[in-house]
C-alpha positions, 0 to 999 in steps of 0.5 A, a space after each residue: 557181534 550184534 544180537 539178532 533181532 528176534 532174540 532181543 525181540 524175544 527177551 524185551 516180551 518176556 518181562 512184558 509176559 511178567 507185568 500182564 501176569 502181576 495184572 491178571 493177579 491183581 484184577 482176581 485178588 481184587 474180584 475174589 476179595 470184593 466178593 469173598 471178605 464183603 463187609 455186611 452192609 452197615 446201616 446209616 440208621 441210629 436209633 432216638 429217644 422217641 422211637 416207640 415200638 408199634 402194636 405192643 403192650 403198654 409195658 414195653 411201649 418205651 426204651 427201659 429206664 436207667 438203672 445206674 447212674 454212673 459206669 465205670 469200665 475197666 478194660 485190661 487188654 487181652 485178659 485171659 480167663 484164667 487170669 481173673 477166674 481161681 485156679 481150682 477152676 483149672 486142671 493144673 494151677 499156672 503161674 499166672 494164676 491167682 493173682 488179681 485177688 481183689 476180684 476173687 475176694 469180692 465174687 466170693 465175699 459178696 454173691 449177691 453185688 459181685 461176679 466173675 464171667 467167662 466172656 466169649 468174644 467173636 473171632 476174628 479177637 483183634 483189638 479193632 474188631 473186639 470195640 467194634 463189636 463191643 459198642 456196636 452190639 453186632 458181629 465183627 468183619 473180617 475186613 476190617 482187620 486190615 484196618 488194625 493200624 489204622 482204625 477208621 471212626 466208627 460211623 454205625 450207631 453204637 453206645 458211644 453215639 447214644 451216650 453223647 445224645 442223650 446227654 451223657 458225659 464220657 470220659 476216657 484213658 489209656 489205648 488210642 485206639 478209642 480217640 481213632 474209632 470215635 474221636 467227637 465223643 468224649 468230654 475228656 480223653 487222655 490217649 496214649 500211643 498203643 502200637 508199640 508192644 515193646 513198652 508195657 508201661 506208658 500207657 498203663 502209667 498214663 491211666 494210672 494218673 487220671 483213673 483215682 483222681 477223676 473217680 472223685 470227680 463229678 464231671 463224667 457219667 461213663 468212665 472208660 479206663 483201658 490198659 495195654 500192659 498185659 497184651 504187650 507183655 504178651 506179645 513181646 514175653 508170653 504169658 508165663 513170664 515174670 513180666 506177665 506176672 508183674 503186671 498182673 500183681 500191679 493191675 491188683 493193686 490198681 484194682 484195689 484202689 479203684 475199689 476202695 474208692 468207690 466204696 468210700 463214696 458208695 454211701 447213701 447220697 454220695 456220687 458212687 451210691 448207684 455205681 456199677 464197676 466192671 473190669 473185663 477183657 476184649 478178647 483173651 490171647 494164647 500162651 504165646 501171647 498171640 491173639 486175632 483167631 478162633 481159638 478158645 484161649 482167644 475168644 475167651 476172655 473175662 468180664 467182672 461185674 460188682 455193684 457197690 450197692 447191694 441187691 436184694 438177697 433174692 438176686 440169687 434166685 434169678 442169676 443164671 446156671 453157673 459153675 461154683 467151686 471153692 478158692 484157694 482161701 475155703 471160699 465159694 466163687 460162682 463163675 457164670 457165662 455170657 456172650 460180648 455179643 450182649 454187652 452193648 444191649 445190657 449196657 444201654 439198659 442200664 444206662 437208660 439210653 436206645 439201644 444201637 439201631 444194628 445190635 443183635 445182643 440180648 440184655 444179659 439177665 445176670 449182668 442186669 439183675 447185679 444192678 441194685 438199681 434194677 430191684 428198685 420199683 421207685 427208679 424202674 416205675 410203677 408196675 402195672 399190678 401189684 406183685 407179692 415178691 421182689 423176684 416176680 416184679 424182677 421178672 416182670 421188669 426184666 421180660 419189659 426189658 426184653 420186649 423192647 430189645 427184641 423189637 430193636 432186632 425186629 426192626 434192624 431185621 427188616 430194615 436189614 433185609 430190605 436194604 442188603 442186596 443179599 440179606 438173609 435166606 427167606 425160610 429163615 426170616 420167615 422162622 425168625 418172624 414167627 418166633 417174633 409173633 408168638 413170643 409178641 402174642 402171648 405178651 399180652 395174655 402173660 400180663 393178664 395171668 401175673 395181674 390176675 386176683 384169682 383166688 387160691 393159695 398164695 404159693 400156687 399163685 406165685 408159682 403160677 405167675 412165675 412160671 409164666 413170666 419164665 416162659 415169655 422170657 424164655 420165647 423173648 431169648 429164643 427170637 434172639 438167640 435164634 438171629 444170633 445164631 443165623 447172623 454167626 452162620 451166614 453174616 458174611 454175604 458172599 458174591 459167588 459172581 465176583 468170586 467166580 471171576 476171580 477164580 477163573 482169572 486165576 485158572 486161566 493164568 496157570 494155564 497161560 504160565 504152564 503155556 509159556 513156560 512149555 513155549 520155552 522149554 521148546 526153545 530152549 530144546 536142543 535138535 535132539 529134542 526127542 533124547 531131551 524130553 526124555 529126561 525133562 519130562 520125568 522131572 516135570 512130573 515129579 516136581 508138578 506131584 509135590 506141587 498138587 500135593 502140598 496145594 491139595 493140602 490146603 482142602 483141609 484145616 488140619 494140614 493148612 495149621 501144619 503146613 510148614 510140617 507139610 513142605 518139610 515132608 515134601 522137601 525131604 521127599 524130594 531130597 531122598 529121591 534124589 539120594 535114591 537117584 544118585 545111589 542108584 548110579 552110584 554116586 551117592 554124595 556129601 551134600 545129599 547128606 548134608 541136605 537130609 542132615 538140613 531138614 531135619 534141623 529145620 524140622 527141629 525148628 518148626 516143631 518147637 517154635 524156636 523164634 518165638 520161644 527165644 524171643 524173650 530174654 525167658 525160655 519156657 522149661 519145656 523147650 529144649 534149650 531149658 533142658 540144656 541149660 539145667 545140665 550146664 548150669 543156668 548162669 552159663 547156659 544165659 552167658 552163651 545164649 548171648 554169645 551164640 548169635 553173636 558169634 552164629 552172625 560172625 559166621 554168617 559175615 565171614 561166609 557172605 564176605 567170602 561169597 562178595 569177595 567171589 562173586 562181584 569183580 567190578 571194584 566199585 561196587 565190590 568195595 562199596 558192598 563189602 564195606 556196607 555188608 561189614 559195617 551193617 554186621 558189625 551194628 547188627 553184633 552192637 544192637 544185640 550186645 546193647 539188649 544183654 545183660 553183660 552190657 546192661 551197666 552201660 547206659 551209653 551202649 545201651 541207647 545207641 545200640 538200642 535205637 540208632 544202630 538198627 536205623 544206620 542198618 536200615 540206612 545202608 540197605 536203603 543206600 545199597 539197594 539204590 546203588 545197585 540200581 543206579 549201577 544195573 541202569 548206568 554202568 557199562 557191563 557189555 565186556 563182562 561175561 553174562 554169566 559174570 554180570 548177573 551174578 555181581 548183580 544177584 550178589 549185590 541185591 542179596 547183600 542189600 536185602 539181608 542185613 535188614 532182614 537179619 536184624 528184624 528176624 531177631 537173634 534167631 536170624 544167624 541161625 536161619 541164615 546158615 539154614 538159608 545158605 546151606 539149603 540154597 548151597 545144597 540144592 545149587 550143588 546137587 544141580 550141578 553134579 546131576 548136570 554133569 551126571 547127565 552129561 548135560 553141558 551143552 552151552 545152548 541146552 539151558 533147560 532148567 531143573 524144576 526139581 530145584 525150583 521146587 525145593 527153592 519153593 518148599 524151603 522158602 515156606 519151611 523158613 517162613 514158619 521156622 522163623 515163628 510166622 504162620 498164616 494168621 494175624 497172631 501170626 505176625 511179629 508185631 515187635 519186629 516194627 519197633 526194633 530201632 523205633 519207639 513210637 508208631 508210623 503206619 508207612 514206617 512200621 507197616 513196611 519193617 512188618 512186612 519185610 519181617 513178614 515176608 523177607 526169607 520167603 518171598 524176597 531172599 528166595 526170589 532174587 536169589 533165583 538166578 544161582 539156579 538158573 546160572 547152574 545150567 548155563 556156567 560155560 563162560 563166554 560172550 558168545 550170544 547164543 550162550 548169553 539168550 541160553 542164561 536169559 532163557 534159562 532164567 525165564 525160566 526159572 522165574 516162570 517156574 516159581 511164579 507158576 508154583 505160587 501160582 497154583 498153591 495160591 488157586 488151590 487156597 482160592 479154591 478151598 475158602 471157596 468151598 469152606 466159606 461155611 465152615 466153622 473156622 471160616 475166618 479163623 483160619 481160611 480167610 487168613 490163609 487166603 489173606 496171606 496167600 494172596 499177598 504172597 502171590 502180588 509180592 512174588 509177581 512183583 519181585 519176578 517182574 522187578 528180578 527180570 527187569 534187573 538181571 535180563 
């Protein structure tokens, strides 16, 4: 019998309902984010050689004069402080300590030509906005963190674009990353492919090749070496790890070598005699070997300077405050401070080149005077007086210095002010103009005290000129540290208009879901409606209590950085009141156990980060497992580390084969299924076998399970999906039962999706996959056996439970962060895109990431919505009534979780808009929105694609 008119009618609105929901989403992402994550405006000015500051005294009337020669930068990607500064600087000595001695020696040997700095960095620490940041002289933006794989060329004035014009000859190796940010600047460059963190060697080895042998070369002024290993063992290891610490030792090695010759060619006359060495970091990274946030192991990083040429004694008198404490060796190490802000300003001083046209650093006074070259009065020019000492013409020289650079940042202000369409706020400015104008009126009158012939004692006259010059320096550092800071607090220019329109969109999209899904509630009612509500309605409550809470949370930056915690808490919550409900009635049953026994494991898991802990062949001696592993003996303990996924995943296929056996009647697509589940199994148990140490003698083993078996893994998931598509498109379904319909469909999509999910969640997938489908097993169950308590088993009522919505919802986001994501960029699983590939792709390698990313949160979770929806309308039959009750209780079900993503997703658009001034404003809320919202297009997506394909 044909459907009537109006239920077809009704079921062809519904995904229509989905698409203009996707729409609406998409427009308020896109108006909140245009006016939340604007990029400062970024000037297409660049300063020339022949710019001259105006109303100035003759002493600063030009760019300084070069200082060195040549530089040679060394960056070691993602060098933690504590990595180059001695351990008794640190309460407990690591592992990781003490291991580039070579730098240790020289800051101890030769105070005066050598030191270490605690570099603090800007967050947001990725690779792309450290350089950014670096060679610009300005603040990162968040914005530009999605261009981490892609890194666009720097067109904003920078060191790089004044080094090329004004006649300098760079030459670079190592990190590509360099070749895509400014691809026309160097003489010579020997990139090497970066992105692929699981090869720690290919582009240290390629540095290695090229950095001694051009340092004996006179073809280049700046030479820029850039290593990988350290950050790539970091990131795939963790910092305390054997591999860590073997790249440590080799980098020494490196180092001493890059010292030795420098040295040796360091001889009055030779091509190193005015050379000045640094070896720094450009952003730090946690233990974990993550970085891209805020935290103090990420934005503190190291930077050691030394000059082959030796200063002056009296560099010490002018070195800044510093931290000196005695090595491991009896010796005095002195550790000073300096912001990355400053580098690129001191780098263009002592390269004689204008500083960039947006720098709003400050030349660094320590860094400046190790320079040899800044001491030398027949280099600098000749003064405009004569001075009794080498600290006072220092002094004099440095103040010129920062004349010059304060007016670079004058000018940048107004230039700033006048083509921003926001800028700064007016009583601000007007405070930065006055410091400008006092430190520039006493100039003048400072040069005519430190020039005077007064007569009195010569140490009163040095004292006195001293002083002076202290204090027009000390005005010069005021002015910038003054815009430093009200660029860090108020940089980013937000548009609360188009932030407004976003959050409204937003608001009135929960409210048209909450409208619709109240319109089918009321369908779906039976004629005792009034008997009906009373049991809906409570549920209803509950369910929208947990979602406000969890979504509330998310006001403060405690409970964002504990929010797996936070939906562990709630999904327990709402297990123990359904087990007070049953106890209640007296019906206490296995699978509420079995679900209170569920979150706790899963707590377990979250706690102690057990995917990034066993992510390495090495487990920290904190975890738990290392506890075990010392009762049993180490040599068992790693035998069955190996077999425990092995035989975990056998587990998960017996249980998925059992399921397909169960689930999908249709012979074909039962057979194809079964025999694609079983193959891509049995490479997943290949791939892990060809990674173990019991297999390492096999070298054949080892390259195919290494490289092919993910590929045929992907390939048989690509196959299903579409065979399941052509299946849900083509093939006659009219005489199954629609119950049995979407379940062979539910069972044929989940199959498709997750062996390629398994095998990039890494050997932690069987375990998450048991947690997964217990949890899934759980909730279905206690649905049914609340259903048949009620006495609810009208074919027709078809309401379904939000309660179980919910915990679909809340147990989603507790796999997330089980499976070692959280809601910042350090967050992602970067080696998760290289498994089955060596060698980077942006489409390729961004698409394993987000399936890596978002595969047990978003797409199992949603396509897996139908088990729910079916518990409620499990009578078999043919009947139409029956068949527009599953539909609509499907829609429901999808407009349930949509509406939950949906409401968490206006409470973080919320919060980052009432914390857009808070400290941890792009450390922590702007990822979180980042991935909230990404989170929300993907659920809207899915829901669309899930009710095209199971209606």
């Amino acid at each position: 019998m044909a459907a009537p008119a109006s239920h077809r009618h009704r079921r062809s609105w519904w995904p229509l309902l989905f698409v203009a929901i996707l729409a609406v989403h998409s427009l308020a992402v896109y108006f909140f984010t245009r006016g939340f994550l604007l990029t400062r405006t970024e000037l297409d000015l660049h300063s020339r050689r022949d710019d001259r500051p105006q109303d100035v005294s003759p002493g600063c009337a030009s760019w300084p004069p070069p200082a060195v020669d040549r530089l040679v930068v060394v960056v070691l990607d993602a060098l933690r402080f504590d990595f180059v500064a001695p351990s008794t600087f640190f309460q407990e000595k690591q592992p990781w300590m003490d291991k580039l001695q070579v730098l240790q020696q020289l800051a101890a040997d030769e105070k005066t030509s050598a030191r270490i700095f605690k570099a603090l960095a800007d967050p947001p620490t990725t690779s792309l906005q450290r350089l950014k940041a670096l060679t610009t002289g300005g603040l990162p933006t968040f914005i530009d963190v999605g261009n981490s794989f892609g890194a666009p060329a720097i067109v904003e004035d920078n060191i790089m674009y004044q080094l090329v014009k004004n006649g300098k000859r760079v030459v670079m190796m190592g990190d590509d990353t360099w070749i895509q940010l400014y691809p026309e600047h160097f003489n010579k460059s020997f990139p090497y492919p970066s992105f692929n963190v699981k090869d720690l060697d290919t582009v240290d080895n390629g540095v290695i090749e090229h950095l001694l042998p051009s340092l004996h070369k006179n073809d280049w002024d700046v030479l820029i070496a850039h290593f990988l290993g350290v950050d790539h063992a970091g990131h795939i290891f963790g910092v305390d790890s054997n591999p860590m610490i073997q790249k440590l030792e080799q980098y020494n090695q490196i180092l001493e070598g890059v010292i030795a010759t420098l040295r040796s060619l360091s001889k009055l006359g030779g091509p190193h005699e005015n050379t000045l060495l640094l070896v720094m970091g450009d952003h730090g990274q946690t233990l974990n070997g993550d970085h891209g946030g805020g935290t103090a192991e990420e934005v503190e990083t190291s930077l050691f300077a030394w000059s082959p040429k030796t200063p002056p004694d009296a560099v010490l008198s002018v070195l800044g405050e510093s931290s000196c404490r005695v090595d491991l060796n009896g010796k005095e190490v002195c550790v000073g401070t300096m912001e990355q802000l400053d580098f690129a300003a001191t780098i263009s001083a002592l390269l004689g080149i204008p500083f960039p046209f947006g720098s709003i650093g400050r030349v660094n006074p320590d860094l400046y005077a190790l320079s040899a070259g800044t001491w030398d009065s027949q280099r600098m020019g000749t003064d405009a007086c004569i001075s009794q000492n080498d600290v006072e013409t220092w002094m004099r020289r440095y103040a010129e210095v920062l004349c010059v650079n304060c007016w670079q940042v004058k000018r940048y202000i107004e230039q700033y002010s006048a083509t921003s369409v926001i800028g700064f706020p007016s009583e601000d400015l007007q405070h930065i103009a006055d410091l400008y104008s006092k430190a520039q009126a006493n100039w003048s009158a400072s040069l005519r005290i430190t020039c005077s012939s007064e007569t009195g004692s010569q140490e009163e006259l040095r004292e006195g000129k001293s002083s002076v010059l202290q204090w027009q320096i000390d005005a010069y550092t005021n002015f910038l540290q003054s815009f430093a800071k009200l660029a860090r607090s108020a940089w980013t220019e937000f548009d609360l208009w188009l932030m407004g329109i976003g959050l409204l969109l937003m608001i009135l999209s929960v409210i048209t879901q909450a409208c619709a899904l109240v319109k089918l509630n009321t369908i779906c009612q039976p004629s005792d409606q009034e008997h009906a509500h009373s049991r809906v309605i409570p549920k209803f409550f509950f369910a929208f209590s947990l979602v406000a809470i969890r979504a509330a949370s998310f006001l403060s930056n405690s409970y964002i950085l504990a929010e797996g915690r936070v939906a562990n808490f709630l999904l327990a919550t709402s297990c123990i009141a359904r087990a007070w409900y049953s106890t209640t009635k007296g019906k206490f049953s296995i699978e509420t156990f079995v679900f209170l026994l569920l979150n706790i494991f899963t707590r377990f898991g979250i706690e102690v980060g057990m995917s990034k802990q066993l992510a390495g062949p090495t487990i920290s001696k904190d975890h738990p497992v290392s506890i075990i592993c010392r009762i049993f003996g180490v040599s068992s303990c790693n035998i069955l580390l190996e077999l425990f996924p092995i035989i975990s995943l056998a587990l998960v296929a017996y249980i998925i084969l059992k399921c397909i056996s169960y689930a999908i009647c249709q012979r074909f697509l039962k057979y194809f299924v079964l025999s694609g589940t079983i193959l891509s199994y049995i490479l997943i148990a290949y791939h892990w076998a060809s990674g173990s140490t019991l297999f390492s003698h096999i070298g054949t083993i080892q390259e195919f399970g290494r490289s092919l078996a993910p590929r045929f893994v992907y390939a048989i998931g690509g196959l299903s999906l579409a065979i399941s598509a052509l299946y849900r498109m083509f093939d006659r379904t009219d005489y199954l039962k629609m119950n049995t319909r979407i379940t062979n469909l539910s069972a044929a999509m989940l199959c498709s999706w997750s062996p390629t999910i398994l095998i990039l969640l890494g050997k932690q997938g069987p375990f998450v996959a048991l947690i997964c489908m217990t949890g899934a097993w759980c909730i279905t169950k206690l649905q049914q056996k609340h259903q048949r308590e009620s006495k609810l088993d009208i074919p027709i009522l078809c309401v379904a439970d939000p309660v179980s919505v919910i915990q679909w919802s809340l147990l989603a986001v507790c796999l997330f962060y089980l499976t070692g994501h959280w809601c910042t960029f350090d967050g992602l699983r970067y080696g998760a895109a290289f498994i089955g590939f060596d060698h980077f792709h942006i489409i390729r390698q961004g698409l394993l990431l987000s399936i890596d990313t978002f595969g047990v949160s978003h797409i199992l979770p949603i396509l897996s919505l139908p088990f729910i929806a079916m518990v409620w309308c499990n009578t078999a039959s043919k009947d139409n009534k029956v068949k527009n009750g599953i539909i609509n209780s499907l829609t429901q079900v999808l407009l349930m979780y949509g509406l939950i993503t949906s409401i968490t997703a206006t409470l973080t658009i919320i919060c980052v808009t009432i914390q857009r001034r808070h400290l941890m404003v792009w450390g922590l809320f702007a990822p979180k929105y980042v991935f909230d919202a990404i989170g929300l297009l993907l659920t809207d997506l899915l829901i669309c694609l899930a009710s095209l394909y199971y209606s």
